[in-house]
Structure formats: C-alpha cells, structure tokens
mmCIF entry with sequence, helices, sheets and N, C-alpha, C, O atoms, coordinates in Angstrom:
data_MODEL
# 
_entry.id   MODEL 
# 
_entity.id                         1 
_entity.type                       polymer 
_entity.pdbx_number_of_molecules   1 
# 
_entity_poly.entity_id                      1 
_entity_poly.type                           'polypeptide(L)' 
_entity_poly.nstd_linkage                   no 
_entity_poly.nstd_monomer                   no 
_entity_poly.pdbx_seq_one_letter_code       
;(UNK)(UNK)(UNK)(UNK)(UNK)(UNK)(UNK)(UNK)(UNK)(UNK)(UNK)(UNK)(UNK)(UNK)(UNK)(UNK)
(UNK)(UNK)(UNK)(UNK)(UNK)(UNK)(UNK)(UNK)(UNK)(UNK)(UNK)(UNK)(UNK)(UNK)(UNK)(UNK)
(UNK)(UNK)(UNK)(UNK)(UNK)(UNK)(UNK)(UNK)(UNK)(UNK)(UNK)(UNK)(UNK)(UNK)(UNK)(UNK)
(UNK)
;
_entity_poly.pdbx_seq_one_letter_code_can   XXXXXXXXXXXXXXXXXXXXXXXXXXXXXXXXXXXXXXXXXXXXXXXXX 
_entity_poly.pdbx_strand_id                 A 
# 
loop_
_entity_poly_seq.entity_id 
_entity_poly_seq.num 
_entity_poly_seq.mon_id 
_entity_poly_seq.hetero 
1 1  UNK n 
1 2  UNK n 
1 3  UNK n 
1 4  UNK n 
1 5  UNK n 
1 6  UNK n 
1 7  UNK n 
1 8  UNK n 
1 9  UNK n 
1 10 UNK n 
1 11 UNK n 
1 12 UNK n 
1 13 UNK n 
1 14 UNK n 
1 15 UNK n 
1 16 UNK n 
1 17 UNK n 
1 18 UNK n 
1 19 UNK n 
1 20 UNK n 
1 21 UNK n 
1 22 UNK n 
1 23 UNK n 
1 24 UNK n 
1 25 UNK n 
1 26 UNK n 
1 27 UNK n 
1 28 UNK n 
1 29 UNK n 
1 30 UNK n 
1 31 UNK n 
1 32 UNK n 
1 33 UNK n 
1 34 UNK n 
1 35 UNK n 
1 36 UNK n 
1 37 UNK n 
1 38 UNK n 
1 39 UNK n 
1 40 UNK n 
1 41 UNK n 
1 42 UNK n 
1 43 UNK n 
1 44 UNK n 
1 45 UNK n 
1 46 UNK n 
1 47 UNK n 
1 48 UNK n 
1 49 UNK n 
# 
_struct_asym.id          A 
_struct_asym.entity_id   1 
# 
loop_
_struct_conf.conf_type_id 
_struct_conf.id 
_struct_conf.pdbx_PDB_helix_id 
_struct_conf.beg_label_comp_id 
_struct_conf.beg_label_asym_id 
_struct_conf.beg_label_seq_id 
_struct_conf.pdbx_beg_PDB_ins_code 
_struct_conf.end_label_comp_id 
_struct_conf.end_label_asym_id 
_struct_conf.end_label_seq_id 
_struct_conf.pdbx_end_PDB_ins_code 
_struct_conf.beg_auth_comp_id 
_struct_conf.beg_auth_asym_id 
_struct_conf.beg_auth_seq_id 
_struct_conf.end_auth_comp_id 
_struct_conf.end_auth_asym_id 
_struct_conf.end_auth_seq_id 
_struct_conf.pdbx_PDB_helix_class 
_struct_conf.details 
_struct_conf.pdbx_PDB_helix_length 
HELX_P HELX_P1 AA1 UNK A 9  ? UNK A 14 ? UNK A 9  UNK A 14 1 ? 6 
HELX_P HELX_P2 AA2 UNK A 21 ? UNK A 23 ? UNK A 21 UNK A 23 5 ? 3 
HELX_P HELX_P3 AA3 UNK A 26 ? UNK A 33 ? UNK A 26 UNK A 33 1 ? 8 
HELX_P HELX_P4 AA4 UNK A 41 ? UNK A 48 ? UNK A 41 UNK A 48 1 ? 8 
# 
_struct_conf_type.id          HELX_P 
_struct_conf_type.criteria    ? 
_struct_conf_type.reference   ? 
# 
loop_
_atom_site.group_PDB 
_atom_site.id 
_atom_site.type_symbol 
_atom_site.label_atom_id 
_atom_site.label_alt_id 
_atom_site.label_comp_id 
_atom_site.label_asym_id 
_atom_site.label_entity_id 
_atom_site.label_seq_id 
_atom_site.pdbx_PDB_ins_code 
_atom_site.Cartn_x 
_atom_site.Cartn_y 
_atom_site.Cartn_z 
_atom_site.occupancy 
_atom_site.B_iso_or_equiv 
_atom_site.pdbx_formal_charge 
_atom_site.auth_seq_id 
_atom_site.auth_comp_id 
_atom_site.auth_asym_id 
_atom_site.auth_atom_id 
_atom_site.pdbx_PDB_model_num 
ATOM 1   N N  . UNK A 1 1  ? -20.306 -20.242 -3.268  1.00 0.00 ? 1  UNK A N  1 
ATOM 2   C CA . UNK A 1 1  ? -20.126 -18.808 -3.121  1.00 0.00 ? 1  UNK A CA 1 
ATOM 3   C C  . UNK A 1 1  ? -20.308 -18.155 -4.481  1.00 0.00 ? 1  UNK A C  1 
ATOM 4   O O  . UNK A 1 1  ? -19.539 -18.567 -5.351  1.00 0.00 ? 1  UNK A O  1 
ATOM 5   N N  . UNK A 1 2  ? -21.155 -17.241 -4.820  1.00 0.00 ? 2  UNK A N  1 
ATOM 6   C CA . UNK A 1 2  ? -21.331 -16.436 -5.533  1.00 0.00 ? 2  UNK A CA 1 
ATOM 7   C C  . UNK A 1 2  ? -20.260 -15.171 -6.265  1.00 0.00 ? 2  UNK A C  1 
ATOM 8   O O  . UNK A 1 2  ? -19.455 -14.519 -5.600  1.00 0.00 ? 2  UNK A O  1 
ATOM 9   N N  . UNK A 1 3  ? -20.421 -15.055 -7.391  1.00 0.00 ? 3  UNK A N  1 
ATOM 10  C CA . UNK A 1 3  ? -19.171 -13.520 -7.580  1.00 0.00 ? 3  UNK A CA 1 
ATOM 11  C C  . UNK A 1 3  ? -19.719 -12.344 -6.987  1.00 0.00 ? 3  UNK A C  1 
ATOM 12  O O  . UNK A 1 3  ? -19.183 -11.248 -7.148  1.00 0.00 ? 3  UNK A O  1 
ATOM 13  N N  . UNK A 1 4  ? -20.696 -12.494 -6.349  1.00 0.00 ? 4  UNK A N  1 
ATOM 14  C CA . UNK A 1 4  ? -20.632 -10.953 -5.478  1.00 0.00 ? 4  UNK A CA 1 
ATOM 15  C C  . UNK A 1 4  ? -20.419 -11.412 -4.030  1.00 0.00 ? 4  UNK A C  1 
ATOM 16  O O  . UNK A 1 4  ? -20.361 -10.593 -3.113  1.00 0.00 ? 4  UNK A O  1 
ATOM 17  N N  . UNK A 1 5  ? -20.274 -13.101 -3.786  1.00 0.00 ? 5  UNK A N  1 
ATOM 18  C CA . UNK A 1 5  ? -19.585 -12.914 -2.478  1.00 0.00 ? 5  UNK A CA 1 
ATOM 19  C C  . UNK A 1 5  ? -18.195 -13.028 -2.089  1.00 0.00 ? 5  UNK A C  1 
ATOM 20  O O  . UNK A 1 5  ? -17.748 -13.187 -0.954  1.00 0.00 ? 5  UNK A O  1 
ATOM 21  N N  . UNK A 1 6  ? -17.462 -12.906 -3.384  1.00 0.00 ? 6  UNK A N  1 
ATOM 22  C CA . UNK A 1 6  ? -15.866 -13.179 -3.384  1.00 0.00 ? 6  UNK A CA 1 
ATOM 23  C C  . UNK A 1 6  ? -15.410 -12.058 -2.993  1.00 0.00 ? 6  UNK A C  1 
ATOM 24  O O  . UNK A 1 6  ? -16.099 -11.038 -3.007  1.00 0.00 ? 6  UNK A O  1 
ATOM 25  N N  . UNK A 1 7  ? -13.924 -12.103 -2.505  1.00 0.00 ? 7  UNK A N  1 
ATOM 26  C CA . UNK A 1 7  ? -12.922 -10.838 -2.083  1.00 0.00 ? 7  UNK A CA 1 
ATOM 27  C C  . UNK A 1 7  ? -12.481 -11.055 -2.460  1.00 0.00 ? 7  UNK A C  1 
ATOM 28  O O  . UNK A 1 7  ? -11.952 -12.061 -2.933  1.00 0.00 ? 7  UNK A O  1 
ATOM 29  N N  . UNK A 1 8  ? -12.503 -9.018  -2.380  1.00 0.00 ? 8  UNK A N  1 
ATOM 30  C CA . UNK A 1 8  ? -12.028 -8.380  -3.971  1.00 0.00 ? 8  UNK A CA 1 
ATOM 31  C C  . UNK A 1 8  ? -10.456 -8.072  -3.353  1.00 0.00 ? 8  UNK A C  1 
ATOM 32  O O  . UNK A 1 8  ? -9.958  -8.318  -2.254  1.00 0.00 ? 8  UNK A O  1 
ATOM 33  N N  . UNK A 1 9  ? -9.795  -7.266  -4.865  1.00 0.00 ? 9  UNK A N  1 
ATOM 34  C CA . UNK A 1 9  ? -8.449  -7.393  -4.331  1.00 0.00 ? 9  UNK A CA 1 
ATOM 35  C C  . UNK A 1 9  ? -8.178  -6.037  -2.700  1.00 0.00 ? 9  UNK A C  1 
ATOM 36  O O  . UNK A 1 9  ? -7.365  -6.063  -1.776  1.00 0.00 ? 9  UNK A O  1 
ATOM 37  N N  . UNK A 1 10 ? -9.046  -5.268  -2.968  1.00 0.00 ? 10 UNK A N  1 
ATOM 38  C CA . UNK A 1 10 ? -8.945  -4.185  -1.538  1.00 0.00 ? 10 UNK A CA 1 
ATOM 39  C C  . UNK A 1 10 ? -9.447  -4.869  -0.262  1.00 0.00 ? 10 UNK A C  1 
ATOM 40  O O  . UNK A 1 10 ? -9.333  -4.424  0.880   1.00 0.00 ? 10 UNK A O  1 
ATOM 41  N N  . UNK A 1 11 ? -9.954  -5.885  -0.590  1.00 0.00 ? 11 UNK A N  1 
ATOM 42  C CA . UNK A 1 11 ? -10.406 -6.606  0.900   1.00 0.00 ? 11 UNK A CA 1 
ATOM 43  C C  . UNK A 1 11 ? -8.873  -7.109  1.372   1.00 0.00 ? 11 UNK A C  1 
ATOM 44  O O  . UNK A 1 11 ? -8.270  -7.042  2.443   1.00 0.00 ? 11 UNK A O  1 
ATOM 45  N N  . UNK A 1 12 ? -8.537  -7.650  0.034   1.00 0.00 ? 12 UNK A N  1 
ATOM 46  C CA . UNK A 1 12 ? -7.417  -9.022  0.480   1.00 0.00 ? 12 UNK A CA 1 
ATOM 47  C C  . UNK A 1 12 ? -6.119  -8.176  1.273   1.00 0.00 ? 12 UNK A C  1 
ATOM 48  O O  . UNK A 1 12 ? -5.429  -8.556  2.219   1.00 0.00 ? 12 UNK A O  1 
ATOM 49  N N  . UNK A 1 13 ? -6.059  -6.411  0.219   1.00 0.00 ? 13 UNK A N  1 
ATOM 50  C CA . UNK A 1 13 ? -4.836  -6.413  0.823   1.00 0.00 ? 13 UNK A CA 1 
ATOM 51  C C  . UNK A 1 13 ? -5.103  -5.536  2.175   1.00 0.00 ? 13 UNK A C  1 
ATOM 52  O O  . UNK A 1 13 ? -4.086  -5.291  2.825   1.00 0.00 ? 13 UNK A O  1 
ATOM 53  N N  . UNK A 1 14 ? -6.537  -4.950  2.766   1.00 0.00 ? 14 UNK A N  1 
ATOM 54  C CA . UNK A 1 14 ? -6.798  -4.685  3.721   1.00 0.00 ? 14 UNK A CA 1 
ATOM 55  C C  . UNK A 1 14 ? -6.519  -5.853  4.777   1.00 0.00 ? 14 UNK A C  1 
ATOM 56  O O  . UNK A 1 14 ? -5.788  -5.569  5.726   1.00 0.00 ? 14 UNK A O  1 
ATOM 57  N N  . UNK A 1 15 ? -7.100  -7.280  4.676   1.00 0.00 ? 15 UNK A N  1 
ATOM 58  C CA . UNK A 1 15 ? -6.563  -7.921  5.363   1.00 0.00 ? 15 UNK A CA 1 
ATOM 59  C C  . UNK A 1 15 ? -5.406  -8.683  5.734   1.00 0.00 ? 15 UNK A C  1 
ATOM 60  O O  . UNK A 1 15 ? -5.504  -9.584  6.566   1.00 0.00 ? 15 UNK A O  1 
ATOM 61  N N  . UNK A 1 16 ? -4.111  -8.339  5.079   1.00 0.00 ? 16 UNK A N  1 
ATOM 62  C CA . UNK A 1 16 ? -3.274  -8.152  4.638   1.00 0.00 ? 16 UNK A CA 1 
ATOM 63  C C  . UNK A 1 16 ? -2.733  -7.069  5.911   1.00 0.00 ? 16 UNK A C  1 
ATOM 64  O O  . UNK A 1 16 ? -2.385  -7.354  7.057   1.00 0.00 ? 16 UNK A O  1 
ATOM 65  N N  . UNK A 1 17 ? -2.808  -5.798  5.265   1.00 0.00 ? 17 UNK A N  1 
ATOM 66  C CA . UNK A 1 17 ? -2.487  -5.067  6.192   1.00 0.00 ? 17 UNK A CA 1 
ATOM 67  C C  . UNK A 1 17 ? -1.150  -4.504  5.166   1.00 0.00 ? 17 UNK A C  1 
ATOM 68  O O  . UNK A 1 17 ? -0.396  -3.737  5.765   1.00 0.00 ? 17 UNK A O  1 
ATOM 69  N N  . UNK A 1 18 ? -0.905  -4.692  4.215   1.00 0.00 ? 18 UNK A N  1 
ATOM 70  C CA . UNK A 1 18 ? -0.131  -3.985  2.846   1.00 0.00 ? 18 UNK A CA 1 
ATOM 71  C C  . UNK A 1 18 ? -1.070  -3.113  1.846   1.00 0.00 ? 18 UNK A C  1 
ATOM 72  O O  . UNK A 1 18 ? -2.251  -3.082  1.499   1.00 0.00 ? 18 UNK A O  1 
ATOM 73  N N  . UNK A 1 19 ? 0.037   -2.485  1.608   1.00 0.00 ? 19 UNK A N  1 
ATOM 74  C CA . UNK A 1 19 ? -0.777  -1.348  -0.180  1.00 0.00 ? 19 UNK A CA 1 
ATOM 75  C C  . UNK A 1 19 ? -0.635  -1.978  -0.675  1.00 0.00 ? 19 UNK A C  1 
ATOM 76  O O  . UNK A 1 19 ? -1.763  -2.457  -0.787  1.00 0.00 ? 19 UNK A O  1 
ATOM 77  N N  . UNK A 1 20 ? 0.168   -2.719  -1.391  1.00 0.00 ? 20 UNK A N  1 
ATOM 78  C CA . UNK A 1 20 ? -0.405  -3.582  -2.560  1.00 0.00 ? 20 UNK A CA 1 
ATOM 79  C C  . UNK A 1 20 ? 0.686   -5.049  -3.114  1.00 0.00 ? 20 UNK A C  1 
ATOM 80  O O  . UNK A 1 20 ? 1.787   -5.357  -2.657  1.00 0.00 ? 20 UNK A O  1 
ATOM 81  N N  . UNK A 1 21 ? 0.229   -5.444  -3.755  1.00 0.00 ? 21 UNK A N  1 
ATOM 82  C CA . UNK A 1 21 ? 0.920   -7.173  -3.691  1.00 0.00 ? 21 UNK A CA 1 
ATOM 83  C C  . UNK A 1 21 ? 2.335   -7.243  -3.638  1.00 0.00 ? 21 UNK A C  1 
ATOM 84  O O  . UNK A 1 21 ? 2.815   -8.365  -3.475  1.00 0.00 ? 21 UNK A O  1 
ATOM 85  N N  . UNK A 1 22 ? 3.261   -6.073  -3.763  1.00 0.00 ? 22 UNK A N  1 
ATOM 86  C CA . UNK A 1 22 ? 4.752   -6.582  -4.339  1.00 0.00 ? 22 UNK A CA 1 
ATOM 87  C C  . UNK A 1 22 ? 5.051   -6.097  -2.538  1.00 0.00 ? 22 UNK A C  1 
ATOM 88  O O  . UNK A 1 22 ? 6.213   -5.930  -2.168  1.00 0.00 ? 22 UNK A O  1 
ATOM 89  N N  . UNK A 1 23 ? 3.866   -5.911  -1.543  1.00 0.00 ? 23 UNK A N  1 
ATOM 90  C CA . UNK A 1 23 ? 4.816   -5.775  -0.162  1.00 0.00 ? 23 UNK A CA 1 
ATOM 91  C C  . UNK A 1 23 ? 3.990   -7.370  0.500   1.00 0.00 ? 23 UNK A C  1 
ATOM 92  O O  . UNK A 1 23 ? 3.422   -7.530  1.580   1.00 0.00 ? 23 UNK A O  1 
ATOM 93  N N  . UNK A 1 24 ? 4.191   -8.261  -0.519  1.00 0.00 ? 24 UNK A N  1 
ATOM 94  C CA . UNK A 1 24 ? 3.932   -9.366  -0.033  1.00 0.00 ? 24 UNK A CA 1 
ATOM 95  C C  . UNK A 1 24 ? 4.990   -9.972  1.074   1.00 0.00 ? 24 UNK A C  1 
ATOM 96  O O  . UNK A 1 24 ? 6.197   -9.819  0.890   1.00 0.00 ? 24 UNK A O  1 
ATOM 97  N N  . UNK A 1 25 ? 4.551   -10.580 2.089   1.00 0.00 ? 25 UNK A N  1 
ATOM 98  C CA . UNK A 1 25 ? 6.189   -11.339 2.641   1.00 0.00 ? 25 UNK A CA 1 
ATOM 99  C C  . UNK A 1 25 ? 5.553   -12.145 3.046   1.00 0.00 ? 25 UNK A C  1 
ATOM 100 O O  . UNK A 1 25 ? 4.324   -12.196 3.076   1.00 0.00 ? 25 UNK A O  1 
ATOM 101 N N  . UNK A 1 26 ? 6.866   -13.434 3.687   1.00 0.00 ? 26 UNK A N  1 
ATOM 102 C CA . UNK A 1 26 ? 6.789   -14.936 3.485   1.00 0.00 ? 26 UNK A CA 1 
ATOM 103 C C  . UNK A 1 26 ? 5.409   -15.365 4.633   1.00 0.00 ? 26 UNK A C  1 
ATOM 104 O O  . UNK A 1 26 ? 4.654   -16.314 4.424   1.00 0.00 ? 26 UNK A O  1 
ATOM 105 N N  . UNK A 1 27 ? 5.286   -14.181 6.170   1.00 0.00 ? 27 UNK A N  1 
ATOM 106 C CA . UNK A 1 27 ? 4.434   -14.149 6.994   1.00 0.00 ? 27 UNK A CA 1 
ATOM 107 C C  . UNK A 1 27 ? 3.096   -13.924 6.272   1.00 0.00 ? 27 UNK A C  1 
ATOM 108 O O  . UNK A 1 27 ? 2.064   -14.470 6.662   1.00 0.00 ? 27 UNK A O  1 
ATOM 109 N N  . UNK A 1 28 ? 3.132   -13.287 5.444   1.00 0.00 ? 28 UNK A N  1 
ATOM 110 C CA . UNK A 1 28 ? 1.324   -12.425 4.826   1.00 0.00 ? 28 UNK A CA 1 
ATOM 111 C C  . UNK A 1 28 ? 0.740   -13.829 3.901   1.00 0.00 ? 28 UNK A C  1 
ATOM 112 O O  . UNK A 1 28 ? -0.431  -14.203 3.838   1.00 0.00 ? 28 UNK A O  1 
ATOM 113 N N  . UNK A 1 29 ? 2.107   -14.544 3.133   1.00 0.00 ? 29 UNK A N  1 
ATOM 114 C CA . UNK A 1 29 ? 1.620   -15.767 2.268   1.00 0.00 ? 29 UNK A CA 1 
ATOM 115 C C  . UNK A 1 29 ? 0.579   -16.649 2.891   1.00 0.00 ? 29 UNK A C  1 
ATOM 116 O O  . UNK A 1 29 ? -0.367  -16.983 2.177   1.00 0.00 ? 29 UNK A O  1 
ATOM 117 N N  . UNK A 1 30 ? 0.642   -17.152 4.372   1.00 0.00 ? 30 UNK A N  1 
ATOM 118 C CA . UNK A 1 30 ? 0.011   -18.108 5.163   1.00 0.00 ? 30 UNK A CA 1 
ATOM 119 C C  . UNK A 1 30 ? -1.821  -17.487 5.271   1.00 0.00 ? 30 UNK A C  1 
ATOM 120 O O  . UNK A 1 30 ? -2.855  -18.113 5.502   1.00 0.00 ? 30 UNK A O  1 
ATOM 121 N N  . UNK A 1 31 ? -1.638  -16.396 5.060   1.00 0.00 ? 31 UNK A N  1 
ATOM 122 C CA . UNK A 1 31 ? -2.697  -15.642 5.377   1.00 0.00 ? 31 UNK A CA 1 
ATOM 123 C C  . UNK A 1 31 ? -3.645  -15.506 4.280   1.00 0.00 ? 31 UNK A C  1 
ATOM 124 O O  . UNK A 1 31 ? -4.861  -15.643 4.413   1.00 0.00 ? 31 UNK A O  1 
ATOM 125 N N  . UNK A 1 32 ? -2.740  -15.093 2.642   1.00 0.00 ? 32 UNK A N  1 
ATOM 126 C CA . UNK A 1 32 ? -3.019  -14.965 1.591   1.00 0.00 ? 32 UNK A CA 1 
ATOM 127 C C  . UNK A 1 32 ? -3.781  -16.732 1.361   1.00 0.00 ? 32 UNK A C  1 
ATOM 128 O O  . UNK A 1 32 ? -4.970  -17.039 1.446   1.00 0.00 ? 32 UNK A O  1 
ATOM 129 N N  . UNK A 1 33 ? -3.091  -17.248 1.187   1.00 0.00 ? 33 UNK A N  1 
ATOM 130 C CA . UNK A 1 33 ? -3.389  -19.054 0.789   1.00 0.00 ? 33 UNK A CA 1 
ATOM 131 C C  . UNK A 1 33 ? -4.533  -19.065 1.506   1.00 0.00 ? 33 UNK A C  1 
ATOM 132 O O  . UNK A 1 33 ? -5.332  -19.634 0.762   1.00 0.00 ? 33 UNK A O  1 
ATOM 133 N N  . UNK A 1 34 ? -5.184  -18.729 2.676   1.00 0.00 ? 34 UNK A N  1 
ATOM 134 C CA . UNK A 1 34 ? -5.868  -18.955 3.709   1.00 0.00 ? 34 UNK A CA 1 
ATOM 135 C C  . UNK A 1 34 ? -7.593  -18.547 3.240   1.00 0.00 ? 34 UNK A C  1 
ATOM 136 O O  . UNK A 1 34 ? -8.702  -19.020 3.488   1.00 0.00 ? 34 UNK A O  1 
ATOM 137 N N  . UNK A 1 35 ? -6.971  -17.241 2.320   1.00 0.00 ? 35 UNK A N  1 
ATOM 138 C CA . UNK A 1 35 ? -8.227  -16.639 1.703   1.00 0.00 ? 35 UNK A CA 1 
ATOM 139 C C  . UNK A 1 35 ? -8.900  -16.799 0.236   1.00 0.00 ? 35 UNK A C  1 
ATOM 140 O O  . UNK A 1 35 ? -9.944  -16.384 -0.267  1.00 0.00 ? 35 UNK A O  1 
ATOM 141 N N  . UNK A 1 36 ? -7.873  -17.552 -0.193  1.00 0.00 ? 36 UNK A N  1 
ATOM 142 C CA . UNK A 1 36 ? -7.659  -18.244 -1.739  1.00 0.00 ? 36 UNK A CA 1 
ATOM 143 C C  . UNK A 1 36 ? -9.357  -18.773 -2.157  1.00 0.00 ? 36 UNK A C  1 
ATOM 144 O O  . UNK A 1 36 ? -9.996  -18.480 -3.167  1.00 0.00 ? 36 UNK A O  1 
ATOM 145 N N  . UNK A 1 37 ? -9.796  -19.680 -0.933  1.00 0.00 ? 37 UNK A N  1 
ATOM 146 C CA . UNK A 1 37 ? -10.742 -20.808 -1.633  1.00 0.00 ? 37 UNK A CA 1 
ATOM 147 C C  . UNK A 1 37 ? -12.341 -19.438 -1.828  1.00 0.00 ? 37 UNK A C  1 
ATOM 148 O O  . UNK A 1 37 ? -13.344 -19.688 -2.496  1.00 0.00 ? 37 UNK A O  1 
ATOM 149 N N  . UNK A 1 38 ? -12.153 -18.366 -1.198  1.00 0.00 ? 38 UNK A N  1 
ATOM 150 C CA . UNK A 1 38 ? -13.165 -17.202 -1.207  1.00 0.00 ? 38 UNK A CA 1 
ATOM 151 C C  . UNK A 1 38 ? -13.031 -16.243 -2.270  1.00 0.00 ? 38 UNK A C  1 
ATOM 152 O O  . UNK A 1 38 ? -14.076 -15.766 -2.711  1.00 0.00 ? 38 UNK A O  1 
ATOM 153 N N  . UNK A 1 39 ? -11.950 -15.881 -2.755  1.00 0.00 ? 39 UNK A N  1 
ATOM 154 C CA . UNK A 1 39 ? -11.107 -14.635 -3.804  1.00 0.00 ? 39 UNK A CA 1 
ATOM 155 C C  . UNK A 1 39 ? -11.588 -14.767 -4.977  1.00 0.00 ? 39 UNK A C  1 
ATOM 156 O O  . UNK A 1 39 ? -11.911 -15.889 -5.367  1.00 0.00 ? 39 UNK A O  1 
ATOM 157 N N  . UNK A 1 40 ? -11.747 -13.549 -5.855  1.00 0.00 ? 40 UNK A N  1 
ATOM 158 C CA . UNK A 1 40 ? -12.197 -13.996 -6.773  1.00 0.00 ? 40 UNK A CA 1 
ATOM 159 C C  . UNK A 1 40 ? -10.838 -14.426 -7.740  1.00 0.00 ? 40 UNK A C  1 
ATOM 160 O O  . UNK A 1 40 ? -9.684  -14.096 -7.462  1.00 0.00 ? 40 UNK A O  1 
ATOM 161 N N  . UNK A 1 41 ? -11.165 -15.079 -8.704  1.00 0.00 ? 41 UNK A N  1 
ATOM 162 C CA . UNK A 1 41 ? -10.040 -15.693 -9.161  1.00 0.00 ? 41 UNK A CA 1 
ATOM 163 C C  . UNK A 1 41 ? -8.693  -15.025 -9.819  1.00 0.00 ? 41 UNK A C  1 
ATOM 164 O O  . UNK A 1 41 ? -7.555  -15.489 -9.893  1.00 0.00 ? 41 UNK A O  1 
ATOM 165 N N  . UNK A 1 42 ? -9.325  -13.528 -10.358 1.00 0.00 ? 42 UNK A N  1 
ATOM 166 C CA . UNK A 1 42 ? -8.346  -12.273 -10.727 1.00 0.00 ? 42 UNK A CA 1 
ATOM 167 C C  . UNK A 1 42 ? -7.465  -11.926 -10.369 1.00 0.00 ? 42 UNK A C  1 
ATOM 168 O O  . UNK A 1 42 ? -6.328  -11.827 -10.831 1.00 0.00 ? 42 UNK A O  1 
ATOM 169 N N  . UNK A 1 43 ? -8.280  -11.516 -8.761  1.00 0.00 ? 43 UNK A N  1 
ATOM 170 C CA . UNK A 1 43 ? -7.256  -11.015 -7.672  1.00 0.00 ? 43 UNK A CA 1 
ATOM 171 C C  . UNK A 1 43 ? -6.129  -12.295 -7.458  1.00 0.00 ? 43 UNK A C  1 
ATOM 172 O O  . UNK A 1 43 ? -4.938  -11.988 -7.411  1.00 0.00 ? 43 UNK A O  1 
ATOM 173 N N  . UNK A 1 44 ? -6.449  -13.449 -7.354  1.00 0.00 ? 44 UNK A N  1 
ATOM 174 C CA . UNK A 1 44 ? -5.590  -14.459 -6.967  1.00 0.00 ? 44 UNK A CA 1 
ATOM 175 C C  . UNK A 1 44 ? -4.548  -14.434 -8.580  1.00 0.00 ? 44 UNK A C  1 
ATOM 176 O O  . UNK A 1 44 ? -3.366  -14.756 -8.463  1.00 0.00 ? 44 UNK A O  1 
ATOM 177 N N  . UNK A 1 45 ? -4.937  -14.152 -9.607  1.00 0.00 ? 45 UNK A N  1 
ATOM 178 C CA . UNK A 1 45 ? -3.894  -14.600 -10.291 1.00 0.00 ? 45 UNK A CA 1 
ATOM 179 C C  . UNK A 1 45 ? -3.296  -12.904 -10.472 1.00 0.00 ? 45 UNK A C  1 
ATOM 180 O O  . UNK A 1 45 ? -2.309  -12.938 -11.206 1.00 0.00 ? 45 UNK A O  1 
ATOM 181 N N  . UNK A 1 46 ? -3.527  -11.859 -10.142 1.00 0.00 ? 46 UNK A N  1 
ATOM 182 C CA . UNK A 1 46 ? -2.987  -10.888 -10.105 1.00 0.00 ? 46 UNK A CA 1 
ATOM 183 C C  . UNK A 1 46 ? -2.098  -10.723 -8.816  1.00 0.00 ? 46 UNK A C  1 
ATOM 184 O O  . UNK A 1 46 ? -1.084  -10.071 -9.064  1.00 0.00 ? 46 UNK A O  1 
ATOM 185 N N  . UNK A 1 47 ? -2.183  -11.062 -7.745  1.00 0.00 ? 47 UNK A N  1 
ATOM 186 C CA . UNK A 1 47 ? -1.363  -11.453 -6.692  1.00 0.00 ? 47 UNK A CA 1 
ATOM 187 C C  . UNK A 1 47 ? 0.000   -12.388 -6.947  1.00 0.00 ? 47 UNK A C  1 
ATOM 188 O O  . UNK A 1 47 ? 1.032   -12.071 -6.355  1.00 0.00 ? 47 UNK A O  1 
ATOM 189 N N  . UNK A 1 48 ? -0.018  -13.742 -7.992  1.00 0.00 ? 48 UNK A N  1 
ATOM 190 C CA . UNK A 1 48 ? 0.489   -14.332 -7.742  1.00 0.00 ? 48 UNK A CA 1 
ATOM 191 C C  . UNK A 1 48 ? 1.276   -14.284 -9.118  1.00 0.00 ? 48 UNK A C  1 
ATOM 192 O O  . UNK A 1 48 ? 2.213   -15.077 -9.217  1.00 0.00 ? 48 UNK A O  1 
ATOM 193 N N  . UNK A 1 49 ? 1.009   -13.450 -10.192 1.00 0.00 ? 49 UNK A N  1 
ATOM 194 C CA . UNK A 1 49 ? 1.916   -13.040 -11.125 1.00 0.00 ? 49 UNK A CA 1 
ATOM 195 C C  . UNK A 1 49 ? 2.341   -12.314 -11.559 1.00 0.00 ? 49 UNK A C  1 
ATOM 196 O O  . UNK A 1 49 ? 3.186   -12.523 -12.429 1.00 0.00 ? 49 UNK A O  1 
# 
C-alpha cells in the first residue's frame, strides 16, 4: 500500500463514528486495531498518544 493509499486521520475517525481520538472507547478500539495495518503511521501514533 502506498502513502496516498493510507487512512488519513478524518477517515479513521469518520469510521469511527467520533470527533476526535479522546472519544475513543473500549468498543471503537476493536475497530481502530482493525484499521491499523492500512493507517498512515501518524494518525496511528497520534491516536494512541
């Protein structure tokens, strides 16, 4: 996968279905992890710190 085919952080939290990472909950995590191996790597470490 390419960096213009990764999701970005407005995809993730569109699919999500939250505004933005701190309305993360323990249900959205399974979902989040799910989209990890596609994300670009930013969004994943901006999500997770």
């Amino acid at each position: 996968m390419t960096m213009s085919e990764t999701i970005t952080e407005q995809k993730v939290l569109n699919k999500l279905d939250i505004p933005d990472f701190r309305h993360m909950t323990k249900d959205k995590v399974m979902g989040f992890a799910s989209m990890l191996p596609d994300m670009d790597p930013e969004v994943a470490k901006k999500a997770l710190g």
